[in-house]
C-alpha positions as CSV (number, residue, x, y, z in Angstrom):
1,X,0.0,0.0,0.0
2,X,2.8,2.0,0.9
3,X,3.9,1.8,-2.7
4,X,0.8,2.8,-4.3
5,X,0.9,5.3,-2.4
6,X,4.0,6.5,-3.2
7,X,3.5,6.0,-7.2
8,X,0.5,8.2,-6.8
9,X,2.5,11.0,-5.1
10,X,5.6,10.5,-7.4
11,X,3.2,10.7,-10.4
12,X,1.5,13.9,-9.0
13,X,4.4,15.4,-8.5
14,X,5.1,15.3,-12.5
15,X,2.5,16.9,-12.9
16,X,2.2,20.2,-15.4
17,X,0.6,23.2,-13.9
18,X,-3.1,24.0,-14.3
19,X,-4.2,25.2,-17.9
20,X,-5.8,28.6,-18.4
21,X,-9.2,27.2,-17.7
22,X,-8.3,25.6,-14.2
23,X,-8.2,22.4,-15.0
24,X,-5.5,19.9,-13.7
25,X,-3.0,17.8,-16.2
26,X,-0.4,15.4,-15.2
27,X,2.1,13.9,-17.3
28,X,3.1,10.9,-16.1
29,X,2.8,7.6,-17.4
30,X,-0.1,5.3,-16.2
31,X,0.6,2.5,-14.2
32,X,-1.1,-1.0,-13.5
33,X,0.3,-2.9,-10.4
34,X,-0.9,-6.7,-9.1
35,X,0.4,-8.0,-6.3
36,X,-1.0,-10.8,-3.5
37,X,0.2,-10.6,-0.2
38,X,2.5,-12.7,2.1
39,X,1.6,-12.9,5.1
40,X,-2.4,-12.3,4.6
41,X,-3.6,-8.7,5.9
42,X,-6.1,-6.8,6.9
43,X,-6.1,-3.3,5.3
44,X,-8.5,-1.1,7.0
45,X,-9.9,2.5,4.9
46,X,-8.0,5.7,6.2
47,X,-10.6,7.0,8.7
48,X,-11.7,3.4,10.1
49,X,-10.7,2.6,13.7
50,X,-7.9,0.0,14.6
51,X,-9.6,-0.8,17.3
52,X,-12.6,-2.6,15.6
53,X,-10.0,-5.3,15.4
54,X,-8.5,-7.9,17.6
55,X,-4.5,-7.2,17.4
56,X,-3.8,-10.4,19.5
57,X,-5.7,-12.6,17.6
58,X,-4.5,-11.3,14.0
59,X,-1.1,-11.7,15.5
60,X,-1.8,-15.3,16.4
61,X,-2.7,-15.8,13.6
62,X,-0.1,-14.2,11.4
63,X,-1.9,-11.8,9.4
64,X,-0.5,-7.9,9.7
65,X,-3.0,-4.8,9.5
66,X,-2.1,-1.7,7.8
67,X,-4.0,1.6,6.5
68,X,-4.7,2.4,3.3
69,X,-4.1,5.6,1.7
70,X,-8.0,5.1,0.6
71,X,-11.0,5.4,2.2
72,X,-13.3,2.8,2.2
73,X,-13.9,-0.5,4.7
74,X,-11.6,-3.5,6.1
75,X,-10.9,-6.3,3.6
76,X,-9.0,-9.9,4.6
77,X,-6.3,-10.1,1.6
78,X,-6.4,-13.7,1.5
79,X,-7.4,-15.9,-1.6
80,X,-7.7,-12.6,-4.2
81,X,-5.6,-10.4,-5.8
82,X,-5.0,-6.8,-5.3
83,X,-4.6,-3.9,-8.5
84,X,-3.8,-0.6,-8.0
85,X,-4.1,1.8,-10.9
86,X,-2.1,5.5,-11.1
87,X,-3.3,7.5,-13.7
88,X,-3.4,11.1,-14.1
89,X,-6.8,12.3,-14.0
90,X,-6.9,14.6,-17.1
91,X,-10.2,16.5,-16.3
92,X,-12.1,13.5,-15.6
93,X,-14.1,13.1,-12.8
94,X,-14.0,10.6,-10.4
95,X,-16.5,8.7,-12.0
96,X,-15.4,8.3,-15.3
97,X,-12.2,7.3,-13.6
98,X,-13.7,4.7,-11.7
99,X,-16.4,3.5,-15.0
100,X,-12.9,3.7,-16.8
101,X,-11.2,1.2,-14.8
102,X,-14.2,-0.8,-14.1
103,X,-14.0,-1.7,-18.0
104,X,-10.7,-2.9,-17.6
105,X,-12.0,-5.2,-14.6
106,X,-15.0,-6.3,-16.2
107,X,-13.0,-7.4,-19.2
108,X,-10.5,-9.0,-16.5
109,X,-12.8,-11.2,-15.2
110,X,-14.7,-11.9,-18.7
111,X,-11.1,-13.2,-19.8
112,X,-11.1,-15.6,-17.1
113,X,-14.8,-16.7,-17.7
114,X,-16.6,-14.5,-15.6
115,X,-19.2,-13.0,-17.0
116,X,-19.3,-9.4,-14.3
117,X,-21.8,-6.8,-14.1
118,X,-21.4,-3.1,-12.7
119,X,-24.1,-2.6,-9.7
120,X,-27.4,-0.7,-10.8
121,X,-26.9,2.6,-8.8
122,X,-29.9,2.1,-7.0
123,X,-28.3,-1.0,-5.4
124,X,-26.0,0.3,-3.2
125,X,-26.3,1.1,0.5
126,X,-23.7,3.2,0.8
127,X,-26.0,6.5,1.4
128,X,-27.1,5.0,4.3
129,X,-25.9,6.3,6.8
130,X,-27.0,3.4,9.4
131,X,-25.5,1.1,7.5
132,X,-22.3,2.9,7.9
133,X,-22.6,2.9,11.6
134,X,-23.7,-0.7,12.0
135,X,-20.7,-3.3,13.7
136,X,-21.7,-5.6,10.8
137,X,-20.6,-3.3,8.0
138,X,-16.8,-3.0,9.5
139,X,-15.6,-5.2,6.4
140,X,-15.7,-3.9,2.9
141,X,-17.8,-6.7,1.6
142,X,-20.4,-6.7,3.8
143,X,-21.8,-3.2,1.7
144,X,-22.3,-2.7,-1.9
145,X,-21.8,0.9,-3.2
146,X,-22.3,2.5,-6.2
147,X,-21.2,0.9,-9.7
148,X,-19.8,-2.1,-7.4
149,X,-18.7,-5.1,-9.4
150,X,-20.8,-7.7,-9.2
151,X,-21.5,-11.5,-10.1
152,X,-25.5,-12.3,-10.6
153,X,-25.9,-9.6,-7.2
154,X,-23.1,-10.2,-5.3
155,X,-20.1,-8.7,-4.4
156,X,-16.8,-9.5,-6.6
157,X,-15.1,-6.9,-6.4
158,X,-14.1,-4.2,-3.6
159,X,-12.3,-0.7,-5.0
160,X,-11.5,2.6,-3.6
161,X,-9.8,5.5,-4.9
162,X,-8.2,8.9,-4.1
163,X,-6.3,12.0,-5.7
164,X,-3.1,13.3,-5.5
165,X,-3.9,16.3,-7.0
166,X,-4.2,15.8,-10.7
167,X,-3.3,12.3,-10.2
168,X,-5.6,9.2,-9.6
169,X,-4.8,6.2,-7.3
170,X,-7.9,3.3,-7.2
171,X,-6.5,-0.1,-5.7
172,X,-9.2,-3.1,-4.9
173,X,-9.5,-6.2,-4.2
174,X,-10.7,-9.2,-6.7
175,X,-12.1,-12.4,-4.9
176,X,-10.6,-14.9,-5.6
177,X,-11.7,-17.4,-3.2
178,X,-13.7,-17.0,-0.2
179,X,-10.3,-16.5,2.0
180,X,-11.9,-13.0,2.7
181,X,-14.8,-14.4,4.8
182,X,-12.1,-15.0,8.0
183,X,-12.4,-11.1,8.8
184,X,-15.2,-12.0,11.1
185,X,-12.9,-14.3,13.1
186,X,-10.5,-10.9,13.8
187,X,-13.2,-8.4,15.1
188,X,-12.6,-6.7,18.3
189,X,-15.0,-7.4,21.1
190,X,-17.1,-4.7,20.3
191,X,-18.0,-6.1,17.4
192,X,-18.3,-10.1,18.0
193,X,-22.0,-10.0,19.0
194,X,-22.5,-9.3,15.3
195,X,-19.9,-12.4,14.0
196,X,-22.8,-14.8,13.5
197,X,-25.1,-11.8,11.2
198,X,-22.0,-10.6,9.5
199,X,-20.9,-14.3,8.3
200,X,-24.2,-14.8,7.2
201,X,-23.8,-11.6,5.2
202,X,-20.9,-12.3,3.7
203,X,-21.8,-15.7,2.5
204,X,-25.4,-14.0,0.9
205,X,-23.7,-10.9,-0.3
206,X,-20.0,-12.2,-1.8
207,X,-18.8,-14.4,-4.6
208,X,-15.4,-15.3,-5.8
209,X,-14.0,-16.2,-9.0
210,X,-13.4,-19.7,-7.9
211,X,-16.3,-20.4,-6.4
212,X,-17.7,-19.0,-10.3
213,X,-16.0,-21.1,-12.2
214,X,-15.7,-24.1,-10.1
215,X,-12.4,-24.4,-9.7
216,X,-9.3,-23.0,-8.5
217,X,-7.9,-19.2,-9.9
218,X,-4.2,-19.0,-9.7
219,X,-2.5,-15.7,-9.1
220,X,-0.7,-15.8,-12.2
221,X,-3.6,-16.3,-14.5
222,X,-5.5,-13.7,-12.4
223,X,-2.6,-11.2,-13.0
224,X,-2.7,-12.1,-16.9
225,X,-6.0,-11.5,-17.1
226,X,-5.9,-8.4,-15.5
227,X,-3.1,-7.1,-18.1
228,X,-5.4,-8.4,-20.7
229,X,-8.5,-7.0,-19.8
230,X,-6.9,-3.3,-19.7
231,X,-5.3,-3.9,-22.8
232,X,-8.4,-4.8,-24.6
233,X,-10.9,-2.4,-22.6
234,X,-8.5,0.9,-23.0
235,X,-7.1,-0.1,-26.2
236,X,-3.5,0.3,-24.9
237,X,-0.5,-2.0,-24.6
238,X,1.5,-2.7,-21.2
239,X,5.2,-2.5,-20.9
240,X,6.3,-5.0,-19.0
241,X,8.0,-3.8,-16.0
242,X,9.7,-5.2,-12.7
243,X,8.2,-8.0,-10.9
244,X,4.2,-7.5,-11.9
245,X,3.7,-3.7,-12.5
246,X,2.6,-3.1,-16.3
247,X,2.9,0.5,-17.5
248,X,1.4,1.5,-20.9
249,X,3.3,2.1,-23.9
């Protein structure tokens, strides 16, 4: 996370000054980074509270925390794979940003044999404030939002983004398999009266690409895919870089 991070802040800071009509333009190159993680974590969004969690028992268990940069709600990194996409915005709003990169995820996952959806709108319950507020929705897949990724209604797909100025950083998670579910085992106390609702949510409200297809996803042909998919959805082509970050050409 720490290296999004700091790709998004190197980025921005090759960025050309405003135009005449206010608008912000960066010219750095865009950049498309997969990556797993060993040992499993729990990222938490930039405003939640470490103490929804049970440091001990993560510990126990072997699995670090950390913050994102992003807001956003807790996800388990275990059985998916994470991107993380720096882009200069270019005058484009948020939204585009995120239906731009959706493409290239939707594609992703259609590569592999998963036939995704984006979320109707409507769907989401992240207006609701109560939902916000509720122990059960600690966990980023216990909520849908806005133009979530889905599989036939539930949850594939967590993202989140943030600028740096005239530069974009959106990283997410893509289920895998349902690794992700064990969050429930790691809340703080607080929350554990709510560990038997929340599983149940997670289990109604998730899917993975494994559980899809029937069979196990490597990391590698998850990582391929995801190359792919931006390839074909932004009509661009990745140069290879160092260990499994693409940059476009």
């Amino acid at each position: 996370m720490e290296t999004d991070e700091s790709l998004a802040a190197g980025l921005a800071g090759s960025a050309a000054p405003a135009g005449p009509t206010g608008s912000d333009s960066a010219g750095g190159i865009p950049l498309l980074r997969v990556y797993g993680w060993k040992p499993h974590a729990v990222s938490i969004g930039f405003h939640q509270r470490i103490e929804d969690f049970d440091l001990r028992a993560l510990q126990r268990a072997g699995i670090d925390i950390v913050r994102r940069p992003t807001g956003g709600r807790a996800i388990l990194h275990a059985d998916e794979i994470t991107y993380s996409v720096v882009m200069p915005a270019e005058g484009r709003s948020p939204r585009e940003i995120y239906h731009l990169i959706s493409a290239g995820l939707l594609a992703a996952l259609q590569t592999l044999g998963v036939e995704a959806q984006l979320a109707d709108p409507a769907e989401g319950d992240e207006r609701n404030p109560a939902a916000r507020d509720d122990p059960r929705s600690v966990p980023c897949f216990s909520s849908s939002a806005k133009y979530e990724i889905q599989f036939d209604g539930r949850k594939l797909v967590g993202s989140a983004q943030r600028r740096y100025g005239g530069t974009v950083l959106q990283h997410g998670s893509v289920l895998l398999g349902p690794g992700h579910r064990r969050i429930v085992e790691f809340l703080s106390s607080e929350g554990r009266s709510a560990r038997p609702r929340l599983e149940a949510d997670l289990a109604k409200r998730t899917i993975d690409a494994g559980t899809i297809l029937n069979r196990e996803v490597p990391f590698g042909e998850a990582a391929r895919a995801l190359k792919k998919g931006f390839e074909l959805a932004c009509g661009i082509t990745f140069e290879d870089a160092p260990s499994t970050v693409f940059s476009t050409a």
